[in-house]
C-alpha positions as CSV (number, residue, x, y, z in Angstrom):
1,X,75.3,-8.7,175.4
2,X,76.7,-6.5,178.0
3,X,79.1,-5.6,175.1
4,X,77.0,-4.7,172.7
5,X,74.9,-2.8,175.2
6,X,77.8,-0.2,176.0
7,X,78.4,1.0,172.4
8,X,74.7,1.3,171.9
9,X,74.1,3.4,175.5
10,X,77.0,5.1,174.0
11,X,75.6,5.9,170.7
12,X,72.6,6.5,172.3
13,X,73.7,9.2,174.3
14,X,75.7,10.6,171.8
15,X,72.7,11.0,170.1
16,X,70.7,12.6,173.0
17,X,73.6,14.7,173.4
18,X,73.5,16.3,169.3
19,X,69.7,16.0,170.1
20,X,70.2,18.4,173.3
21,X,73.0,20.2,171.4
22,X,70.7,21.0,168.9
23,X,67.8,22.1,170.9
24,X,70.0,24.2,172.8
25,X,71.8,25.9,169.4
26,X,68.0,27.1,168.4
27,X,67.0,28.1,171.5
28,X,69.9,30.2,171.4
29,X,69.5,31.4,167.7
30,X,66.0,32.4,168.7
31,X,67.3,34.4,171.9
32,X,70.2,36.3,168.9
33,X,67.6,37.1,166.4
34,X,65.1,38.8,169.2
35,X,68.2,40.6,170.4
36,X,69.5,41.9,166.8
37,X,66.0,42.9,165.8
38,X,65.8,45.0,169.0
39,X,69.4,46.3,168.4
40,X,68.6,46.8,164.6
41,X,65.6,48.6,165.6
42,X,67.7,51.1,168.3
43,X,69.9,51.7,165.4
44,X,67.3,52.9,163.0
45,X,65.6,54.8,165.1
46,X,68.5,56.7,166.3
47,X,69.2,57.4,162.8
48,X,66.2,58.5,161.5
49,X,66.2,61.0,165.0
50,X,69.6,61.8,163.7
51,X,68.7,62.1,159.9
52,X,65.8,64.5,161.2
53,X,68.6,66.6,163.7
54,X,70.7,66.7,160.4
55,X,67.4,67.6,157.9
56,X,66.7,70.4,160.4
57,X,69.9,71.8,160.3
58,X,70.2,71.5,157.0
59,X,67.1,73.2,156.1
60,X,67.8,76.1,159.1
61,X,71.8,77.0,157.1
62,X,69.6,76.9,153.7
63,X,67.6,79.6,155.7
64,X,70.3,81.4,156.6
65,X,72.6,81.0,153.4
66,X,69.0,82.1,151.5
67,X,68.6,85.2,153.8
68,X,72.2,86.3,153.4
69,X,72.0,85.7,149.7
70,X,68.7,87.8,149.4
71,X,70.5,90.6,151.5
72,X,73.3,90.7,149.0
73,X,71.2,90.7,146.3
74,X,69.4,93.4,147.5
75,X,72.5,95.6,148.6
76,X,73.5,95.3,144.7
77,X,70.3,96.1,143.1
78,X,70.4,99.4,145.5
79,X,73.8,100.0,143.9
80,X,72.9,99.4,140.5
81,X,70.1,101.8,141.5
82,X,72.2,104.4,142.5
83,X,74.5,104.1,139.5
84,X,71.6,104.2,137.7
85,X,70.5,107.3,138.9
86,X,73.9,109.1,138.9
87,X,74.4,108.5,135.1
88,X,70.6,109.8,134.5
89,X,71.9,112.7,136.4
90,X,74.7,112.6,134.0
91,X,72.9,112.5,131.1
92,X,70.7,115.3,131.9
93,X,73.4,117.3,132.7
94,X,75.3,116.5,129.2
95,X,71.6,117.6,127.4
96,X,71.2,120.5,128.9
97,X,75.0,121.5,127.5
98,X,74.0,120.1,124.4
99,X,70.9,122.4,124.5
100,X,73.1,125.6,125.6
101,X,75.7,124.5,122.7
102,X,73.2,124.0,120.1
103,X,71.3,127.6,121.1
104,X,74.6,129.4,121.0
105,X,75.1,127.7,117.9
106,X,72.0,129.1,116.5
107,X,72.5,132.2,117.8
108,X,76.4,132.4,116.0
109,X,75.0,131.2,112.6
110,X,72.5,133.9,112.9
111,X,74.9,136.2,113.3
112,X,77.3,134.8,110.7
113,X,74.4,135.1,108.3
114,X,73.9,138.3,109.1
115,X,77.4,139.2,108.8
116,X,77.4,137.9,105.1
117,X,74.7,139.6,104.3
118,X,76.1,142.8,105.3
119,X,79.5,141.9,103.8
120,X,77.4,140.9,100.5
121,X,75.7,144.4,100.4
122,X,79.3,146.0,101.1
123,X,80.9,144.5,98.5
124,X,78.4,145.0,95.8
125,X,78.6,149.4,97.6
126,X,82.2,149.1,96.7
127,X,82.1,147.1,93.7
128,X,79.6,149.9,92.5
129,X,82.3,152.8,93.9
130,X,85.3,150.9,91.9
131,X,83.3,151.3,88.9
132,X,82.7,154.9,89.4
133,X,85.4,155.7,89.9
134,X,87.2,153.6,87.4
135,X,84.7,155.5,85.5
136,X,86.0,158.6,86.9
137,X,89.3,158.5,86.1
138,X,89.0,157.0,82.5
139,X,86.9,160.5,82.2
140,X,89.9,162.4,83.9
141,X,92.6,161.0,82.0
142,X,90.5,161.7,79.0
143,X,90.2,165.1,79.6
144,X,94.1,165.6,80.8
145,X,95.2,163.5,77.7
146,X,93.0,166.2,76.2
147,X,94.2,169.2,77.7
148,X,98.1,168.0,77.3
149,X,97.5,166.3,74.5
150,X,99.7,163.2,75.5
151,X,98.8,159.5,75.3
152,X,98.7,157.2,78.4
153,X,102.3,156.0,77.8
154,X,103.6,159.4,77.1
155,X,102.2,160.5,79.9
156,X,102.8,157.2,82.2
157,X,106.9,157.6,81.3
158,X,107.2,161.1,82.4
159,X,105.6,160.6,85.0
160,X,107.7,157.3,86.1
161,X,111.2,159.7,84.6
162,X,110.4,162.6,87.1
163,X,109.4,160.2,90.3
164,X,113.0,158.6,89.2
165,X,114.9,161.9,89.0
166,X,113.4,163.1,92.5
167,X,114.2,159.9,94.2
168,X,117.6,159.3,92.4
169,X,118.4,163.1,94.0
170,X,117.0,162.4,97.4
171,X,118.5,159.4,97.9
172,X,122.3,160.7,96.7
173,X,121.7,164.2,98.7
174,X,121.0,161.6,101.7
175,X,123.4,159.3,101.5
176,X,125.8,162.6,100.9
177,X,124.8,163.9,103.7
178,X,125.4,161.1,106.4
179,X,129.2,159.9,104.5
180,X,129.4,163.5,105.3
181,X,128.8,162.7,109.2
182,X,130.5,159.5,109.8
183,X,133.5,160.9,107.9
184,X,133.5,163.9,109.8
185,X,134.3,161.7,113.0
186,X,135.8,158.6,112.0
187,X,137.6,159.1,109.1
188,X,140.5,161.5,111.2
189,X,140.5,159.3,114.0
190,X,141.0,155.9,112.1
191,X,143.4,157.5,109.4
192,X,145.3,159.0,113.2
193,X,145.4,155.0,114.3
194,X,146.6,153.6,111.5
195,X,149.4,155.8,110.5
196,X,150.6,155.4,114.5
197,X,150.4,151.6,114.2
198,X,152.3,151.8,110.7
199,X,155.0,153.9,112.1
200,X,155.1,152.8,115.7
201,X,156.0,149.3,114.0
202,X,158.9,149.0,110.9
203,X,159.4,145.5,109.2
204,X,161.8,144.3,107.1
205,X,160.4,143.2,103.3
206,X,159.0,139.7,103.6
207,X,158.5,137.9,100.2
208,X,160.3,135.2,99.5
209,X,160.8,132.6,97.2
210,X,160.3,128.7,96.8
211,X,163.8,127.5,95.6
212,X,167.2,127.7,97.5
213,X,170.6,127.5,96.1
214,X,173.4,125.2,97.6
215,X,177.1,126.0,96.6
216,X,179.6,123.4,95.6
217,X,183.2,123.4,96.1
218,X,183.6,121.6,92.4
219,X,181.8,119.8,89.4
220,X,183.5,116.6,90.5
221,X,180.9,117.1,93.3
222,X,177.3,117.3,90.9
223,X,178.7,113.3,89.8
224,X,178.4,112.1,93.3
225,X,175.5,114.1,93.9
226,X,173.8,112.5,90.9
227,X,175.3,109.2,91.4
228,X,176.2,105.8,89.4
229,X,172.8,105.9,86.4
230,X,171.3,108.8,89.0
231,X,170.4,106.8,92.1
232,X,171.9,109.0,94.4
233,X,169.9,111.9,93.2
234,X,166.3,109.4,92.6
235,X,166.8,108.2,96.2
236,X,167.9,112.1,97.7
237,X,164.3,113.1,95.7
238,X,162.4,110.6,97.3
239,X,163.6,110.8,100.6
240,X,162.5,114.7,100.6
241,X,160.1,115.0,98.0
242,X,161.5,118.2,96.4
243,X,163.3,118.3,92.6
244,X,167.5,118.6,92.8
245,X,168.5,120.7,89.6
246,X,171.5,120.1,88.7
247,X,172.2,121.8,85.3
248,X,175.6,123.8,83.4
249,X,175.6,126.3,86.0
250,X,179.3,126.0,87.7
251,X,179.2,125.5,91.5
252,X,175.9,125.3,92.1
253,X,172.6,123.0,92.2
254,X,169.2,124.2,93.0
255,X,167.1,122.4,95.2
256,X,162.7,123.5,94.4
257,X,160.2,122.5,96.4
258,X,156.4,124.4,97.1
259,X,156.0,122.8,100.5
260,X,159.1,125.6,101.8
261,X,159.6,122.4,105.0
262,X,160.4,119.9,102.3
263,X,163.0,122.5,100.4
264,X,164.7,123.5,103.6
265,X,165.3,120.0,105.0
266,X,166.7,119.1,102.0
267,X,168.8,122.0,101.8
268,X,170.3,121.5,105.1
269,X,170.8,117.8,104.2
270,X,172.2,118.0,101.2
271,X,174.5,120.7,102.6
272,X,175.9,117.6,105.2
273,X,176.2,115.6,102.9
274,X,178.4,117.8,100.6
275,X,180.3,118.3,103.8
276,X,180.5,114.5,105.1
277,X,181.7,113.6,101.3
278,X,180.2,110.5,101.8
279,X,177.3,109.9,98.9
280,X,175.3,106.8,99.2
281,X,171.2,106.0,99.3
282,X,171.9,104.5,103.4
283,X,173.9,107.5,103.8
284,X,171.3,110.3,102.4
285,X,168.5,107.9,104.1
286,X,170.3,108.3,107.2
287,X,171.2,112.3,106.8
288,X,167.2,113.1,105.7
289,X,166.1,111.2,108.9
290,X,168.0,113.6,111.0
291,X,167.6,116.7,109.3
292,X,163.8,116.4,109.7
293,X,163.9,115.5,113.5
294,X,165.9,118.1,114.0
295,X,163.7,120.5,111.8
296,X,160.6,119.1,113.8
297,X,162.5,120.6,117.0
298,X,163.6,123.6,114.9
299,X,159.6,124.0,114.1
300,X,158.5,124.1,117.8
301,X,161.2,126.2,119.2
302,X,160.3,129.1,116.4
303,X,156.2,128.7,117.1
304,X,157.2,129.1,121.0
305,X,160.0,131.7,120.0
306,X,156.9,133.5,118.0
307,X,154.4,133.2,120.7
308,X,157.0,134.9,123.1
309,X,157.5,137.9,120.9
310,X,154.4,138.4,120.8
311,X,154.0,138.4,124.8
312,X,150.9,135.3,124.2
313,X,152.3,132.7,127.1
314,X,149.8,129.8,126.7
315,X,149.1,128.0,124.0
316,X,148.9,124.4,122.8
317,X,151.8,122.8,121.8
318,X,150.2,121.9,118.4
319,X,149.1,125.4,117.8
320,X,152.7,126.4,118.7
321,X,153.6,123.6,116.1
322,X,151.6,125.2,113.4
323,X,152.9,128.2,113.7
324,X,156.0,127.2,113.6
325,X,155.6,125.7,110.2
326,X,154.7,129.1,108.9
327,X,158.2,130.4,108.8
328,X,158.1,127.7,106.3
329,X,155.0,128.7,104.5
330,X,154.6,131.8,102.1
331,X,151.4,133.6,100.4
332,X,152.5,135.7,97.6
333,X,155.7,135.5,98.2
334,X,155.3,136.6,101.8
335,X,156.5,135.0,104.5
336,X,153.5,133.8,106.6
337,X,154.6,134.0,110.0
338,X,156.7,137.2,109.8
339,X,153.4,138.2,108.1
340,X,151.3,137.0,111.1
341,X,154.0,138.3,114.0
342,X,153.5,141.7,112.0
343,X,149.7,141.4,112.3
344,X,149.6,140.7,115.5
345,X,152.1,143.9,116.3
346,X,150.0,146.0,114.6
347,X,146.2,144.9,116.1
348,X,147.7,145.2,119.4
349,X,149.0,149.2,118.9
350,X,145.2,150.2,117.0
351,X,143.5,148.0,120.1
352,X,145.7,150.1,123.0
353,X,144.7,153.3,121.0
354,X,141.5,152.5,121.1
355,X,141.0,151.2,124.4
356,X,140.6,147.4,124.0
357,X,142.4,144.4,125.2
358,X,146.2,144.5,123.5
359,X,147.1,141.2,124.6
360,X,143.5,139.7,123.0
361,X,144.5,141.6,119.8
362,X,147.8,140.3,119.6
363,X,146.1,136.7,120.0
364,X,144.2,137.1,117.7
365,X,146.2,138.7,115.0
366,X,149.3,136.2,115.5
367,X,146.4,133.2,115.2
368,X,144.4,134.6,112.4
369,X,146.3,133.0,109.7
370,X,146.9,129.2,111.2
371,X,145.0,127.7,108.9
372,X,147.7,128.5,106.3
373,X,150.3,125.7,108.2
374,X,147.5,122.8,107.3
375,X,145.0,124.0,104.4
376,X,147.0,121.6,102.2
377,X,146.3,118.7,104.4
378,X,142.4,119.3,104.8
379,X,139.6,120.3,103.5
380,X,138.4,124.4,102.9
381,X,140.2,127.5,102.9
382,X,142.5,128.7,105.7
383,X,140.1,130.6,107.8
384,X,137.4,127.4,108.3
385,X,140.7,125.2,108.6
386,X,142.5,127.6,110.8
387,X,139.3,127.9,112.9
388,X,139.0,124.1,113.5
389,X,142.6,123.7,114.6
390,X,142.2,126.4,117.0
391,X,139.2,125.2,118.6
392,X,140.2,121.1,118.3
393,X,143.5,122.1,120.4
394,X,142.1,124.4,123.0
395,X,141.2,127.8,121.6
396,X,137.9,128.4,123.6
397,X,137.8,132.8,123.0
398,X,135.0,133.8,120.5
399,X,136.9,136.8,119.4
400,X,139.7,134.9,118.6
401,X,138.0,132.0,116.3
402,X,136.0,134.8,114.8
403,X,139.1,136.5,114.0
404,X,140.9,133.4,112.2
405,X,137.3,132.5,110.6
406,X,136.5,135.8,109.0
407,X,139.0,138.1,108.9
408,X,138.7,137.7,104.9
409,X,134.6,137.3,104.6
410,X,131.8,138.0,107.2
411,X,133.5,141.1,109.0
412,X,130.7,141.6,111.3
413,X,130.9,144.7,113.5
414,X,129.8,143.1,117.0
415,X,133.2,141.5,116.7
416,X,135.8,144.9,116.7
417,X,138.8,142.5,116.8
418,X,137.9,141.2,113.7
419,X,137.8,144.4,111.8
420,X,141.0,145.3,113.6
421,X,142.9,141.6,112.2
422,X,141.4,142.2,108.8
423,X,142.4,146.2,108.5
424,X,146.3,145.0,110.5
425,X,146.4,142.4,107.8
426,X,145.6,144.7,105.2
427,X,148.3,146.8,105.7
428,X,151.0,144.3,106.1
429,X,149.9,142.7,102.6
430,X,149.1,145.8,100.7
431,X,152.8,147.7,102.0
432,X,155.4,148.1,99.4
433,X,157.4,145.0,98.9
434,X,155.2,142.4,100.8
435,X,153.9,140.7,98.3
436,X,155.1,139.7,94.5
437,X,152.3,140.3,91.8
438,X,153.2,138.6,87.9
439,X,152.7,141.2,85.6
440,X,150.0,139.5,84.0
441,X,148.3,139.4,86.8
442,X,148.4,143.1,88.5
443,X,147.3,143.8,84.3
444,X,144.6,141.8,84.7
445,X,143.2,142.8,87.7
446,X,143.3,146.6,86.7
447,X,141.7,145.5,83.6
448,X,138.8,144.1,85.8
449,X,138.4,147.4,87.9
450,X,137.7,148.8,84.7
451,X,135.5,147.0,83.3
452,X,133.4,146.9,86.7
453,X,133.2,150.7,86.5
454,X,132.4,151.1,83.1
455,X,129.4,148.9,82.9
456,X,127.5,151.5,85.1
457,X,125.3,153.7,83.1
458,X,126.3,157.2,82.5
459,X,130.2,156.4,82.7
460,X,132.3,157.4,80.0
461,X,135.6,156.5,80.9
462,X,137.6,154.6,83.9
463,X,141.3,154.4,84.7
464,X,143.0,152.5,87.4
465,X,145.8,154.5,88.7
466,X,148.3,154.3,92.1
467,X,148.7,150.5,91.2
468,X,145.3,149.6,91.3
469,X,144.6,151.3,94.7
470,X,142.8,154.0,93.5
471,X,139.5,153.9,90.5
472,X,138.8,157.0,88.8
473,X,135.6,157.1,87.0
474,X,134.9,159.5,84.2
475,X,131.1,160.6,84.1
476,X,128.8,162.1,81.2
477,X,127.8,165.3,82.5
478,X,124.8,165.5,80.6
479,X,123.2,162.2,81.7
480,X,124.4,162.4,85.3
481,X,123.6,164.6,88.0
482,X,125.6,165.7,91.2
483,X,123.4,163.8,93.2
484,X,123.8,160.5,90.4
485,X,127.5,160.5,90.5
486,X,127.4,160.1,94.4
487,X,125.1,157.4,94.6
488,X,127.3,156.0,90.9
489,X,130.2,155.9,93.7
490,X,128.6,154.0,96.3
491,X,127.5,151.2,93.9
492,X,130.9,151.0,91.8
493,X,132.6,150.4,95.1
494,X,129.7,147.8,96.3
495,X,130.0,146.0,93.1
496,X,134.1,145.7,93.4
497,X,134.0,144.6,97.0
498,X,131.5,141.6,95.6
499,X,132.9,141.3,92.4
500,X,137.3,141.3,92.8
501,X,139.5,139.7,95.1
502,X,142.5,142.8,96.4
503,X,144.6,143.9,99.1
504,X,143.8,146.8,101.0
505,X,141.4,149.0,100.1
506,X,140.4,150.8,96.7
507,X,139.6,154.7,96.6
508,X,136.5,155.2,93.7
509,X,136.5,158.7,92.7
510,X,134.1,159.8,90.4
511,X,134.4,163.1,88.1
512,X,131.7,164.6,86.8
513,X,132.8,168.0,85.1
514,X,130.6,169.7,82.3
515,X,132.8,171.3,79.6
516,X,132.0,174.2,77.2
517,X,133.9,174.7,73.9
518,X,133.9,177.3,71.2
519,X,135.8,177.8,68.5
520,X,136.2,182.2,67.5
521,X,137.0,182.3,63.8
């Protein structure tokens, strides 16, 4: 029993012990849940005091965000108001120009219709005084037709015939009569400065020709010089570029060339080689490459030999070049550079006579022809050549690239070193035994001077005389007057200087003699 009573006092107060547990947990969770709701209830109020703190100061920056905003708002409308106003200003201003342009408009139209009115009524006043007096003068020429008792043309010709005649004498009398007055002055003083420059200065006879000779000691020599089926002489001809004659003529062969360079380096070669005696293609090859660097040496020491005749001591040593080439070069016959040394002699004599710059002449005058050492190797005649060269190495003097440039076309007088290059280089061509003329050519160009002259009205006759230097015309008396044959001369010498191509100068004399004959039988 006593056993069975411990388990069950145990159980038993196990069970008063959950049952106390128990009661004790909900006593507890009774005393929680009053505590949370009172907690719970702290924490809501405090929020809603804090919502209401936050809704207050919420609503106050929506206040101030609103007031700021309407502020704004209100600044820009008074700026838009402004703007507003300014560009009414604006456009009241622009009307009232309008209004001022479109008055003054009015006002110009008015007066441009009143102008064309009055221009309207002015033209129909003169219309109606061209008609009178067309009227007028149909009744006039009526009643002088009448009284002379010509018809319009009749009348019309002599009239246009004796206006003609009284012009045609004025104008000869006039132009008479000042030739009279520049001669009067100038022609002494420039025949006195030529004939000094001629005189002062003597040169030897310059034309030349374009073959040379070479002798031979012996025929046996034209075989080697011809060689085994001719290459000796095909590869000497190649080597040079000239032609090698060799024909019947005993100790002699002919070497012809037109570049004068070519000819004379293969005249000094083949003189070596007939004086080495040994003929071959190296050998000549050999021999012709010498010969024309020493002739290149030769070239330059005669342009810087020429320069220092002349008394020029700077110039390019391409220009010196050049004119060193023109011993080489001839025109006419004439031997260029003598030609141009003479030139420059003689400019320099008329330019200390007349009180200009000697040395500048003599530039000029021993320049004017370079073009002549290169016109075969570009484009255009020697003056535009010659120019180019001059100013390409160095030449920076207007007179003296207007001198080599136009000495032979645009001799403009604001340039007096050209006239004095193209009247120096007149002389030296135009003396006796400068130049070689053909025969058919000096024929044929005094055939053309007479056939200029006599297509002038009023010429009879015409007869080149003094080797074509000198025109002498023979007129009609009868159809030309005094004053006619003047102004006849003046346009027979315009029409040759356009027409012909001649050295110098031609004198155009024309002879108007009125001959009587009678026969007493």
């Amino acid at each position: 029993m006593s056993l069975l009573a411990e388990p069950l006092g145990a159980v038993v107060l196990a069970l008063l012990a959950m049952g106390v547990g128990a009661a004790l947990a909900r006593l507890l969770d009774r005393a929680a849940g009053r505590d949370s709701r009172t907690r719970a209830e702290q924490i809501i109020a405090a929020a809603n005091a804090q919502a209401e703190h936050l809704l207050r100061e919420a609503e106050l920056k929506a206040r101030d965000e609103l007031f700021h905003k309407r502020e704004e708002l209100t600044r820009e409308v008074e700026a838009s108001r402004a703007e507003l106003r300014e560009q009414e200003r604006r456009i009241e201003r622009r009307e009232d120009q309008l209004a001022q342009r479109e008055q003054e408009l009015t006002r110009k139209l008015r007066a441009l219709e009143a102008s064309k009115t009055k221009l309207a009524e002015r033209r129909q006043a003169l219309d109606e005084r061209a008609q009178k007096l067309e009227q007028m003068i149909a009744e006039q020429s009526a009643k002088l037709h009448e009284l002379a008792q010509l018809s319009r043309e009749q009348a019309e010709r002599l009239l246009f015939e004796r206006l003609e005649a009284e012009l045609s004498a004025e104008i000869g009398q006039r132009l008479q009569r000042h030739e009279e007055l520049v001669r009067a002055s100038a022609e002494e003083r420039a025949r006195h400065i030529l004939i000094g420059a001629i005189q002062r200065y003597a040169a030897e006879q310059t034309a030349e020709t374009t073959v040379s000779t070479i002798d031979i000691p012996s025929d046996e020599m034209k075989g080697r010089i011809i060689g085994r089926e001719g290459r000796n002489i095909r590869t000497f001809e190649k080597c040079t570029g000239v032609d090698v004659i060799v024909d019947d003529t005993p100790g002699v062969v002919v070497v012809s060339a037109f570049d004068n360079i070519r000819r004379e380096v293969a005249r000094i070669a083949l003189t070596k080689l007939i004086q080495d005696g040994r003929i071959h293609p190296s050998r000549i090859e050999e021999v012709v490459a010498q010969t024309q660097e020493a002739m290149e040496k030769t070239i330059l020491e005669t342009g810087r030999q020429a320069a220092a005749e002349v008394g020029i001591p700077v110039l390019h040593e391409k220009i010196l070049q050049l004119l060193g080439r023109l011993k080489f070069r001839t025109s006419y016959s004439q031997n260029v550079l003598l030609h141009s040394l003479e030139v420059a002699h003689l400019c320099g004599l008329m330019a200390d006579e007349l009180g200009l710059d000697g040395d500048l002449a003599r530039r000029c005058g021993l320049l004017h022809d370079i073009g002549k050492a290169a016109d075969h190797e570009m484009e255009g005649g020697h003056p535009a050549v010659g120019a180019e060269l001059a100013r390409r190495y160095g030449e920076t003097n207007e007179h003296v690239l207007h001198a080599i440039q136009c000495h032979h076309d645009t001799i403009s007088l604001d340039h007096v070193y050209t006239v004095l290059v193209a009247a120096a280089d007149a002389i030296s061509a135009s003396r006796p035994g400068a130049r070689r003329e053909t025969l058919d050519k000096y024929v044929n160009r005094l055939m053309e001077l007479e056939q200029v002259a006599c297509g002038f009205p009023g010429v009879e006759q015409a007869f080149a005389i003094q080797a074509g230097r000198e025109l002498r015309v023979i007129a009609n008396a009868a159809r030309t007057s005094d004053s006619d044959a003047v102004r006849v001369c003046r346009e027979i010498a315009k029409a040759i200087e356009e027409k012909l191509d001649y050295p110098g100068e031609i004198k155009v004399t024309v002879v108007r003699e009125m001959r009587a004959v009678e026969y007493a039988r």
